[in-house]
C-alpha positions in Angstrom: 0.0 0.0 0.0 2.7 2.4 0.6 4.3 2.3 -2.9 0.0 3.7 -3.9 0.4 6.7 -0.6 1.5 9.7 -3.3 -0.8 8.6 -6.0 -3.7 8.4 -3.6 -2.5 11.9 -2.3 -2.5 13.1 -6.0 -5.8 11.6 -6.4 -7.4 13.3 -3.6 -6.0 17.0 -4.9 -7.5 16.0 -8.2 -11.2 15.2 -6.6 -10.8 18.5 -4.5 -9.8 20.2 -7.5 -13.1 19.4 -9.3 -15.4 20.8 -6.4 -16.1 24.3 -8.5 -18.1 22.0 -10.5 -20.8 21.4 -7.5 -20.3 24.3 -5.7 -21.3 26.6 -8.9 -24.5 24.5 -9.7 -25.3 24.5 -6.1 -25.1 27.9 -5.4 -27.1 28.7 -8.8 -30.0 26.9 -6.9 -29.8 29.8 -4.0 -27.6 27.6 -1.7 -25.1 29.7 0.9 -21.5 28.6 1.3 -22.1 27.0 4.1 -25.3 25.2 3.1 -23.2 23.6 0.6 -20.0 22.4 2.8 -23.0 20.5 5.4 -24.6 19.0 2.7 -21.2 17.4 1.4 -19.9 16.1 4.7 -23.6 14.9 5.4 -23.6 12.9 2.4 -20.0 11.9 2.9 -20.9 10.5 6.2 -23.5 9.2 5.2 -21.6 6.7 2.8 -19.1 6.3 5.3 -20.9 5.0 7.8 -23.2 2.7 5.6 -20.2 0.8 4.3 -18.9 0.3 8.1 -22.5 -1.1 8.9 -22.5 -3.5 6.2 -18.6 -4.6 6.0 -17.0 -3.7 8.7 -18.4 -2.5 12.5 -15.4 -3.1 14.2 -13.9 0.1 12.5 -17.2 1.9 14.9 -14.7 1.5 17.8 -13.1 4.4 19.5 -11.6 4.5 22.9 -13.5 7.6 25.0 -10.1 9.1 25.7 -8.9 8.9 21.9 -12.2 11.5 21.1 -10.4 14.9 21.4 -8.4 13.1 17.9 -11.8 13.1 16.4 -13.1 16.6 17.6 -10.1 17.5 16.4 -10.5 16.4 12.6 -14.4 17.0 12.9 -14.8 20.1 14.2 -11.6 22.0 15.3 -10.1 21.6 11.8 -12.9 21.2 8.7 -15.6 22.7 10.6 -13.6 25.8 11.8 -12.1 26.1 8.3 -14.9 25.9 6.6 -16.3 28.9 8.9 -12.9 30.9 8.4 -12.9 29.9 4.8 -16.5 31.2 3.5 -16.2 34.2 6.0 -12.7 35.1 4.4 -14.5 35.4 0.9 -16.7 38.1 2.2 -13.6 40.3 2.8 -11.4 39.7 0.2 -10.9 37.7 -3.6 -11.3 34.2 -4.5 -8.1 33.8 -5.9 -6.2 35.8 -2.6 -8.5 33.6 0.2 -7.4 30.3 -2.0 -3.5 31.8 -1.6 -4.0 31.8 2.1 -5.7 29.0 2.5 -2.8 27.1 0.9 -0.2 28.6 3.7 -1.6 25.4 5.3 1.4 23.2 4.3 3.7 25.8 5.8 1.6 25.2 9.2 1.7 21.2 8.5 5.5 21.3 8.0 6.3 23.5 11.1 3.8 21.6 13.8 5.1 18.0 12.1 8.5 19.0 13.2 7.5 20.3 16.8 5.3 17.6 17.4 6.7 14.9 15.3 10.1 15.3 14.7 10.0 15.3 11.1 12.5 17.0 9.2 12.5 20.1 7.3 14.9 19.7 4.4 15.8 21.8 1.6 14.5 19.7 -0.8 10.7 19.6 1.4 11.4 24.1 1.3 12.4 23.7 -2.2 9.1 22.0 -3.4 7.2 24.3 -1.0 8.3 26.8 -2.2 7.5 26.4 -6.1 3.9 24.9 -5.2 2.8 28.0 -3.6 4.2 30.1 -6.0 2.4 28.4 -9.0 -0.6 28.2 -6.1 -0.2 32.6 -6.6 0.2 32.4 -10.5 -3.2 30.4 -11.3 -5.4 32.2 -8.9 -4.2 35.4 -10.3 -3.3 37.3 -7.5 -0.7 40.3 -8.6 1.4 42.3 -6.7 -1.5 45.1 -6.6 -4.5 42.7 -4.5 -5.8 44.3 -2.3 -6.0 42.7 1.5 -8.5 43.4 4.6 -6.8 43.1 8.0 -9.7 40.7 8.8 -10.1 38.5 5.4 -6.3 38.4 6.1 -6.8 37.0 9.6 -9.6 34.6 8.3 -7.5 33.4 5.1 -4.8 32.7 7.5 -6.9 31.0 10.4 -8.4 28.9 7.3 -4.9 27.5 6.3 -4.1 26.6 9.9 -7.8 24.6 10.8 -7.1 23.2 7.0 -3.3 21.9 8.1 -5.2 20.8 11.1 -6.4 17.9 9.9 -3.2 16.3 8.6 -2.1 16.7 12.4 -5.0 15.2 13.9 -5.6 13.2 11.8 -1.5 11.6 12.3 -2.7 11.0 15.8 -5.3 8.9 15.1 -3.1 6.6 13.2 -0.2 6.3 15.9 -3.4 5.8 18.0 -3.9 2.8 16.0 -6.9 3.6 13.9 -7.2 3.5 10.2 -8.6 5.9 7.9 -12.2 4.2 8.3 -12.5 5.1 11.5 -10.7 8.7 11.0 -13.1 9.6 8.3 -16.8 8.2 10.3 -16.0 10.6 13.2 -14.6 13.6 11.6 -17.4 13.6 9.4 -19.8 13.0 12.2 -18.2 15.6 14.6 -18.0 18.4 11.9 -21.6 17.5 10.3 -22.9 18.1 13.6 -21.1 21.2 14.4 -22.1 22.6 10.9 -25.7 21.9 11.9 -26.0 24.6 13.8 -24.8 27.0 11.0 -26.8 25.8 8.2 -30.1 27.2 6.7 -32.1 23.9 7.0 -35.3 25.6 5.0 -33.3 26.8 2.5 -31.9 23.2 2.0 -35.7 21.5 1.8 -36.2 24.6 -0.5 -33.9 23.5 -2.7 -34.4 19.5 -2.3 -37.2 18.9 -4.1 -35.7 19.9 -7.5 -35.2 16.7 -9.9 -31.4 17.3 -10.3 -30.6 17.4 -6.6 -30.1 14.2 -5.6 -27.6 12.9 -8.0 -25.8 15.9 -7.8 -25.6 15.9 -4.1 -24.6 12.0 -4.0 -22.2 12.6 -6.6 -20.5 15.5 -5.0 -20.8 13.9 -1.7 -19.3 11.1 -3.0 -16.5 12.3 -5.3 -15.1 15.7 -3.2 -16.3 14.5 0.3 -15.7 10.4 1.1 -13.3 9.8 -1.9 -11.0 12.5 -1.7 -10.7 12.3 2.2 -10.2 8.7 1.9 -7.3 8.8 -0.5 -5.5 11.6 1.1 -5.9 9.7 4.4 -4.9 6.8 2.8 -1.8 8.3 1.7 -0.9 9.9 4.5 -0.5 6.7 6.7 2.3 6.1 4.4 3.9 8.9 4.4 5.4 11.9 6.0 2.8 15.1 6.9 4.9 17.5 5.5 5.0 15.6 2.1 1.2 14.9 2.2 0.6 19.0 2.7 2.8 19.8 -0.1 1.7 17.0 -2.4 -1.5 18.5 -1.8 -1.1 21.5 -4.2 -2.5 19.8 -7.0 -5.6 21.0 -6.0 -5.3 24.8 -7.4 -3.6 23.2 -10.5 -6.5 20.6 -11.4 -9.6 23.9 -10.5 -7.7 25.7 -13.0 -7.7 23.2 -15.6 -11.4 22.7 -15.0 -12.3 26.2 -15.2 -10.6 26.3 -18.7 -12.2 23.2 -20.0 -16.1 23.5 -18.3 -16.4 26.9 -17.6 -14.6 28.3 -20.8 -12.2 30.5 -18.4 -9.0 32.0 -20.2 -5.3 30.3 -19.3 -3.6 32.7 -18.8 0.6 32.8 -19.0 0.7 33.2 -15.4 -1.6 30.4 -15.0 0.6 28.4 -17.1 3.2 29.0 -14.9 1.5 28.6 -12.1 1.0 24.6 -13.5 4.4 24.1 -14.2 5.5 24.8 -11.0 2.9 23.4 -9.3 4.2 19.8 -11.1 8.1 21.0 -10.7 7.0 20.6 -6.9 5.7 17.0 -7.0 8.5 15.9 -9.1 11.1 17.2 -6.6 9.5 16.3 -3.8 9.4 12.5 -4.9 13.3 12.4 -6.4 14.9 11.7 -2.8 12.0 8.7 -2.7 13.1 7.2 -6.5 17.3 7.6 -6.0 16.3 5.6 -2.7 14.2 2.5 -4.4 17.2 2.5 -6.7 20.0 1.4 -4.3 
């Protein structure tokens, strides 16, 4: 399995990178920001847990002192980004809340060596480095943005609750639970947590349109239980930092969506901002190849 942990990593940035798709049609049906994020983790719980009911109950099992993991993952870290996330946007640009949000491997790298004692090398900087720069070419920030001190302190605060995650979520697996388990109560912690923010009528509103359901299952399914379970997949085999960074394909696979569904210009930046963004994940996996070789 741990020869599949960076292509599963990959994977997951690729399923998060198609989310523009859902979120667009969803909001065209009057939905709110986060009406949208509850109904995804809903569904993804939802499939979550009916897969552990039918194969495998055991994965159900948490110890009662091991729960602060899962708040952790649930509500400390997808809930509270998702809050600081759609509350940033009201302050500043799509493309300069996505930049901050994707400081969120810089917080991964610097708690996994605290906490972990995983290294930072050159080559880990190195690949950082490039990835968020291609991260600022294909959102199309320039030099001129302008920045609210508060979208600046929610961006920010969304990156941190999004690196989150990938700490908690080590935890739970030198705790001795697999990614089954992690996903069921994160999902379950932060569906409940967004409960309590979501417009409920507005959601029943919108419900009884035709096109609802499959959309909802499939975006559910896709951005919600799929891509969480490959990226926690891959990060039981691998080092946090790498996950974080590995990550940035994300940005790079929107971008390519956005040109190809939504007819939105490439742009030489954006281009650039690809390049890199590959440049990154290439690096970052040399040390890994020279290795196998010897």
């Amino acid at each position: 399995m741990k020869k599949f942990a960076v292509p599963f990593v990959l994977l997951a940035g690729c399923l998060w990178g198609v989310m523009g798709l859902f979120v667009r049609h969803f909001s065209a049906l009057g939905l709110a920001s986060l009406d949208i994020a509850q109904l995804r983790i809903t569904t993804a719980l939802a499939v979550v847990g009916l897969y552990l009911l039918l194969f495998c109950r055991n994965r159900f099992r948490v110890r009662l002192r091991d729960l602060w993991i899962f708040l952790g993952t649930g509500v400390v870290s997808l809930m509270m980004f998702s809050l600081c996330y759609y509350s940033a946007m009201r302050y500043v640009s799509l493309s300069v809340a996505s930049v901050l949000l994707y400081t969120a491997p810089i917080f991964v790298m610097l708690l996994s060596a605290a906490l972990f004692g995983e290294r930072i090398t050159p080559v880990k900087l190195l690949a950082l480095a490039l990835a968020f720069a291609g991260c600022i070419c294909v959102s199309g920030v320039s030099p001129g943005s302008s920045i609210s001190p508060t979208g600046l302190l929610l961006g920010l605060g969304a990156g941190l609750f999004y690196a989150l995650y990938t700490i908690f979520g080590r935890y739970a697996f030198l705790c001795g639970y697999d990614s089954w388990t992690l996903l069921f109560y994160t999902f379950l912690f932060c569906a409940v947590g967004c409960a309590f923010f979501a417009n409920w009528r507005g959601i029943a509103t919108v419900a009884v349109q035709p096109t609802f359901l499959p959309w909802l299952l499939a975006f559910g399914v896709t951005t919600g239980f799929l891509a969480y379970l490959f990226y926690s997949k891959g990060l039981e085999h691998m080092e946090s930092g790498q996950a974080s960074i590995l990550a940035f394909f994300e940005p790079l696979v929107a971008t390519v969506v956005g040109v190809i569904v939504f007819d939105e210009a490439l742009t030489l930046p954006g281009i650039a901002g690809i390049l890199l963004i590959l440049a990154a994940v290439m690096i970052l996996n040399l040390p890994a190849r020279q290795t196998t070789r010897r």
